[in-house]
Phi, psi and omega in degrees: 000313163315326159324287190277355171279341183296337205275303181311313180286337193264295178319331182261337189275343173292317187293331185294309183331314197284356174287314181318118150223132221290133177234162180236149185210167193217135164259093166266131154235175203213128157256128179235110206051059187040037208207130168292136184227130168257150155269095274183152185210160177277137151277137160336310199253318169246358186078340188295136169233163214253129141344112153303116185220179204186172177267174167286123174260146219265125174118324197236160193272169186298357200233345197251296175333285226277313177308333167275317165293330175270350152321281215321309212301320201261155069227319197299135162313155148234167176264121152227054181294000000 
């Protein structure tokens, strides 16, 4: 039995791998009156929120990436109704 969940397991995390893609992401913060404020942004795709994180982009290193998608996210018009 044991056998076949490794197996059941090693077979879904294989299927999965071809999904994965290395993304860069950023925690910006801020202290304010001595209490931490993150910046949180809705995804696109599910609504949830999120970090700004973004895929790699060719040219910049991951850490370069990730500093430039939360530039964007604070650059992006907001609602803030």
């Amino acid at each position: 039995m044991l056998q076949r969940l490794a197996t059941s397991l090693r077979f879904r995390f294989v299927a999965r791998q071809s999904e994965i893609e290395r993304q860069a992401g950023a925690i910006p913060y801020s202290v304010v009156d001595g209490q931490v404020a993150v910046l949180l942004v809705t995804s696109r795709r599910t609504g949830r929120w999120i970090f700004p994180k973004g895929g790699l982009m060719v040219g910049l290193t991951p850490h370069e990436a990730a500093a430039r998608e939360a530039l964007l996210m604070l650059a992006a018009p907001a609602d803030l109704s």
